[in-house]
Legacy VTK file of the C-alpha trace (Angstrom):
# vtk DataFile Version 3.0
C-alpha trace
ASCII
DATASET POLYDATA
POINTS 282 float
12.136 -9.642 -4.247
15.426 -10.242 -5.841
18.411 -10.375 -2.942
20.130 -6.615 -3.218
18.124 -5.248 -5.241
14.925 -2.621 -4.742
11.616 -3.906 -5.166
10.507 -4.026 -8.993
6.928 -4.155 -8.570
7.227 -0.742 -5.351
8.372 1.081 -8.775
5.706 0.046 -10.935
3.126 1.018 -8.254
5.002 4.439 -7.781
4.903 4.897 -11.286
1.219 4.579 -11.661
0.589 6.764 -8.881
2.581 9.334 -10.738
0.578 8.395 -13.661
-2.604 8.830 -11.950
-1.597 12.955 -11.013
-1.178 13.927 -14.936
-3.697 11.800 -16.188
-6.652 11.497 -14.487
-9.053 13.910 -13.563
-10.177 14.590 -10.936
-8.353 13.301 -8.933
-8.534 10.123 -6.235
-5.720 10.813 -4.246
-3.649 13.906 -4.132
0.250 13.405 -4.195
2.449 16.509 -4.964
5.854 14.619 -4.693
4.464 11.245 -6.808
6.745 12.449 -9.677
10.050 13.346 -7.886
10.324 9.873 -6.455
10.177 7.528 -9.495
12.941 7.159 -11.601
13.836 10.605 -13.683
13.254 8.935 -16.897
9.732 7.940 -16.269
8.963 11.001 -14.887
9.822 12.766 -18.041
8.045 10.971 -19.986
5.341 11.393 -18.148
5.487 15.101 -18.540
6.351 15.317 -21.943
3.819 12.674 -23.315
1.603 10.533 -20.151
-0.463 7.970 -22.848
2.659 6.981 -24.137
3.958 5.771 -20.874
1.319 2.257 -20.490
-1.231 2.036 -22.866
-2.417 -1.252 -22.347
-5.775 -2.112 -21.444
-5.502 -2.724 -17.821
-3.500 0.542 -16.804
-6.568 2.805 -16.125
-7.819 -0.375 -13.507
-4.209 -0.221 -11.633
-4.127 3.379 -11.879
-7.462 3.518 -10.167
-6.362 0.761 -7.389
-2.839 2.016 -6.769
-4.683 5.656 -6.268
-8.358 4.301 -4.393
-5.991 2.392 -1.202
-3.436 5.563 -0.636
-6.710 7.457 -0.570
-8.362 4.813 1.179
-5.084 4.350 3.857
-4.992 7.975 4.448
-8.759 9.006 4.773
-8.337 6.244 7.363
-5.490 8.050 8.859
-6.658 11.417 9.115
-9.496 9.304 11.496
-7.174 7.795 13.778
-5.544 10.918 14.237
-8.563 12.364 15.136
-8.798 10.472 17.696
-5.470 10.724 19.322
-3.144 8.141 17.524
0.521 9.571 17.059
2.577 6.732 15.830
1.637 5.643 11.858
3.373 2.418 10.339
4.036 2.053 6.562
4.184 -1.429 6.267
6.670 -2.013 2.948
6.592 1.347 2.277
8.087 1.464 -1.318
7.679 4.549 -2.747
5.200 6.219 -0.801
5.734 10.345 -0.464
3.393 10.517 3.237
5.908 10.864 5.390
7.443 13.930 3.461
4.026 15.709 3.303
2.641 14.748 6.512
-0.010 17.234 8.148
0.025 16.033 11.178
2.588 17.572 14.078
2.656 15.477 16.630
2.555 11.885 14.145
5.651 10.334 13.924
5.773 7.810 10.777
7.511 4.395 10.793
8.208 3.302 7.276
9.240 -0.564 7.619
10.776 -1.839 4.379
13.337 -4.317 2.453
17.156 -2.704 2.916
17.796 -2.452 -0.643
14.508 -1.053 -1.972
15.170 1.659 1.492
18.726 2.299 -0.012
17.044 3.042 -3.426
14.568 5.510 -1.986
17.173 7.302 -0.397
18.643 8.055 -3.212
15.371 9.247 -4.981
14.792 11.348 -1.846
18.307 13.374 -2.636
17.775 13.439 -6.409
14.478 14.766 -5.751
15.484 17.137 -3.479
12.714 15.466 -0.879
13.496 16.526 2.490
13.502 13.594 5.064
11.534 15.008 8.116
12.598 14.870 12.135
9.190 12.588 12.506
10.080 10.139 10.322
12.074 6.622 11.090
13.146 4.220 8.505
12.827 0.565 9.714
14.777 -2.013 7.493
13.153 -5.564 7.288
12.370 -8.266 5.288
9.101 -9.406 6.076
9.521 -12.725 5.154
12.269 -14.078 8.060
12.418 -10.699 10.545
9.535 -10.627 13.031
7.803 -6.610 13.041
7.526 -6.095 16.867
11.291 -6.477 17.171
12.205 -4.674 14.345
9.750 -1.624 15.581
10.684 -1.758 18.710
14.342 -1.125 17.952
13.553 1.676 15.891
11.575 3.353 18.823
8.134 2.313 18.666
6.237 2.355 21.578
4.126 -0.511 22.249
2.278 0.649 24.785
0.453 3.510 22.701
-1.961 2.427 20.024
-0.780 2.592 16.569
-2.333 3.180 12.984
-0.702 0.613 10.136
-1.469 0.879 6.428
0.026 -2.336 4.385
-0.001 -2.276 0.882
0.812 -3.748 -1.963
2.549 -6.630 0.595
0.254 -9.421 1.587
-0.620 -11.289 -1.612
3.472 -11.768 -1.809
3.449 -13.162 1.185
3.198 -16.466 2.673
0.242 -16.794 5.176
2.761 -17.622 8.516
5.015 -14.121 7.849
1.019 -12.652 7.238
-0.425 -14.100 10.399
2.499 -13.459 12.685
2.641 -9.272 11.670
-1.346 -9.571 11.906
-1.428 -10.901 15.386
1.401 -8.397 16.752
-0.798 -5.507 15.561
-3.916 -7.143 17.046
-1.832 -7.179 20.291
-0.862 -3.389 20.712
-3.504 -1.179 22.697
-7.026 -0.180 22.130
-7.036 2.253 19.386
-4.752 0.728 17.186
-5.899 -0.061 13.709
-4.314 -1.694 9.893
-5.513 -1.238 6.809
-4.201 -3.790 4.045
-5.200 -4.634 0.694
-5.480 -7.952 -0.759
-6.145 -10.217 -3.572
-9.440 -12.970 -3.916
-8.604 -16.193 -5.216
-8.678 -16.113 -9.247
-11.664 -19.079 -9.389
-13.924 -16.801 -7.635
-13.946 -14.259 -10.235
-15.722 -13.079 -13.240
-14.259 -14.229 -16.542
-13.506 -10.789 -17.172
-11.617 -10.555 -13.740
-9.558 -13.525 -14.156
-8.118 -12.625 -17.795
-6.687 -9.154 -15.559
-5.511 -11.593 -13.077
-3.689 -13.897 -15.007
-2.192 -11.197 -16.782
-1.314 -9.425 -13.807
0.370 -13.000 -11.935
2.034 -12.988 -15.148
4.391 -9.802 -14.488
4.452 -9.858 -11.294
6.011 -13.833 -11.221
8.186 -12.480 -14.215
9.308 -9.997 -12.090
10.194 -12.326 -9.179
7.652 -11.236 -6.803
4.584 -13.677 -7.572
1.822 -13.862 -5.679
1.195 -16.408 -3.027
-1.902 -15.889 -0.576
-5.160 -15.189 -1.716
-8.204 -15.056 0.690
-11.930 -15.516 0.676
-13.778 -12.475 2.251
-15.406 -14.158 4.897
-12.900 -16.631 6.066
-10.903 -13.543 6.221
-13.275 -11.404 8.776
-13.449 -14.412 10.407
-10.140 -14.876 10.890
-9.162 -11.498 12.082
-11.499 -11.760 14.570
-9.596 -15.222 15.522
-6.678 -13.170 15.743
-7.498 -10.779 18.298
-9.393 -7.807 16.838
-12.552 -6.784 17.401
-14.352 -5.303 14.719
-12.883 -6.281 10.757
-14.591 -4.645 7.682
-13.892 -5.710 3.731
-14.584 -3.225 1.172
-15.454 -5.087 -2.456
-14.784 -3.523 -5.748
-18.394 -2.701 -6.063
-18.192 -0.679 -2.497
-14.892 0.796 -3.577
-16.055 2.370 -6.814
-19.312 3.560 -5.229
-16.757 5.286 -2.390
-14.138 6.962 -4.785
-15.117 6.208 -8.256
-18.998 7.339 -8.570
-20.099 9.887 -11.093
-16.908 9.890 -13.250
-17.112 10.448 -16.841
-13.388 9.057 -18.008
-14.713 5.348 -16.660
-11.621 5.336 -14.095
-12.631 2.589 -11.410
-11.311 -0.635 -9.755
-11.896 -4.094 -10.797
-13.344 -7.160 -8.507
-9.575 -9.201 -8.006
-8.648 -6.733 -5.061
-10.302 -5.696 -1.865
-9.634 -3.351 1.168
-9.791 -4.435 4.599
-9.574 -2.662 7.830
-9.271 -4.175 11.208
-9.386 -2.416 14.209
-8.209 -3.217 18.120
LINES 1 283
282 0 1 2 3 4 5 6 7 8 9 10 11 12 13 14 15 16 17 18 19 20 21 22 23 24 25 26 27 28 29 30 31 32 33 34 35 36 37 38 39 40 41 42 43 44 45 46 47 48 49 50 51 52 53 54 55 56 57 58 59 60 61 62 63 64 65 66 67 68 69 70 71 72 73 74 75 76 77 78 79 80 81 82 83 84 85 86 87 88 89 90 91 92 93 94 95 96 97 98 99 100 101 102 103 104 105 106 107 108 109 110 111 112 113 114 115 116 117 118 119 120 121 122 123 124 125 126 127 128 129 130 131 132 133 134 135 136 137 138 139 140 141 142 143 144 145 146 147 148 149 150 151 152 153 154 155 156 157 158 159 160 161 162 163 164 165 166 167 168 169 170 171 172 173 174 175 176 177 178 179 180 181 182 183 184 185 186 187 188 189 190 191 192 193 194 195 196 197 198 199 200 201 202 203 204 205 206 207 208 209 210 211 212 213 214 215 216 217 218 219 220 221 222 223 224 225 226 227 228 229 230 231 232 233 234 235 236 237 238 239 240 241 242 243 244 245 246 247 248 249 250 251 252 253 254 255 256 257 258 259 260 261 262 263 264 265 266 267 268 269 270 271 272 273 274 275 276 277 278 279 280 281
């Protein structure tokens, strides 16, 4: 991220979710308030005209991943709630509209983000008339030099009752210490407790096909000022979160993920091999 200013690639992501409600069908993941939070001008023209808005090749494959992990976080949500969790943690929240269309009465929601994009999301929330809920608690941080447990902790977390974490969109910007330090706090909170995070494979271990999207992809991203930095291999990773502290890790492929949420379309939506899903529970 830039200093003072709101994440560049959260809006991008936003604006594909929005993207995703008007032009897909039907849909992966259900979000009512995806157009009242992006900026106004996008969101007209994605009313008045949604091809025009990114017609290049790899939109329908971001679409499709920006939609599949808010699906994927909040399928794995609905679980933990299930079985008793009450405190959920949006790890660099951006954008994301589940705190003001929660379901859930007794869940109180932690979104942890950067000041400035937190600032800028404010001001979406008036503009959009998006009422911010009693349950909810807006954490500022930046990931990079604040450690989590101190930051939640002021804001009211309680450490002593497990806790349900969905990070996305964060960890390939990331370098592995600021990774492995928020990793290990979560894999040190109660029985119960659970993350969900998406990440990226290293580029040499993909199809040809794969790495062209990737390149192109680093490409914004770094022109942005938000490149990537940590890639993982699947299996080091399980591994590794098992090192950590949690006992059972699961990594969910691009194959897996468009046999999950993807299977049986006809307008070819799906996800391509670059990114995977993992979940890690305590």
């Amino acid at each position: 991220m830039q200093e003072g200013q709101a994440s560049r690639t959260a809006d991008r992501v936003a604006e594909r979710r929005a993207a995703h409600q008007v032009r897909d069908r039907p849909l992966v993941f259900e979000d009512p308030l995806a157009l009242r939070i992006i900026r106004p001008e996008v969101a007209r023209e994605l009313r008045e005209d949604p091809p025009a808005h990114d017609s290049s090749p790899i939109a329908p494959y971001l679409r499709a991943f920006f939609a599949m992990r808010s699906r994927f976080a909040e399928d794995a949500l609905r679980e933990a709630v299930g079985h008793g969790v009450q405190q959920y943690v949006v790890l660099g929240a951006g954008f994301d509209t589940f705190a003001y269309r929660n379901p859930y009465p007794d869940l109180r929601v932690f979104e942890v983000d950067h000041p400035a994009t937190q600032s800028t999301k404010r001001e979406r929330l008036a503009s959009g008339e998006i009422t911010i809920p009693l349950s909810l608690t807006f954490v500022a941080i930046d990931f990079a030099t604040t450690a989590l447990d101190d930051a939640l902790r002021n804001a009211g977390f309680d450490a002593a009752a497990p806790a349900f974490f969905a990070w996305l969109g964060v960890v390939p910007y990331l370098e592995r210490p600021a990774i492995d330090q928020t990793l290990s706090f979560i894999a040190s909170l109660p029985p119960g407790t659970a993350v969900v995070f998406d990440y990226s494979v290293p580029p040499e271990s993909l199809s040809w096909m794969s790495r062209l999207v990737f390149h192109k992809m680093a490409k914004r991203v770094a022109a942005a000022g938000e490149p990537w930095k940590t890639f993982f291999d699947p299996g080091e990773l399980l591994r590794h979160l098992h090192d950590l502290g949690f006992s059972n890790a699961e990594d969910f492929d691009g194959d897996a993920l468009n046999r999950r949420f993807f299977a049986g379309r006809s307008d070819k939506l799906k996800v391509g091999g670059g990114g995977h899903m993992a979940m890690a529970r305590v």
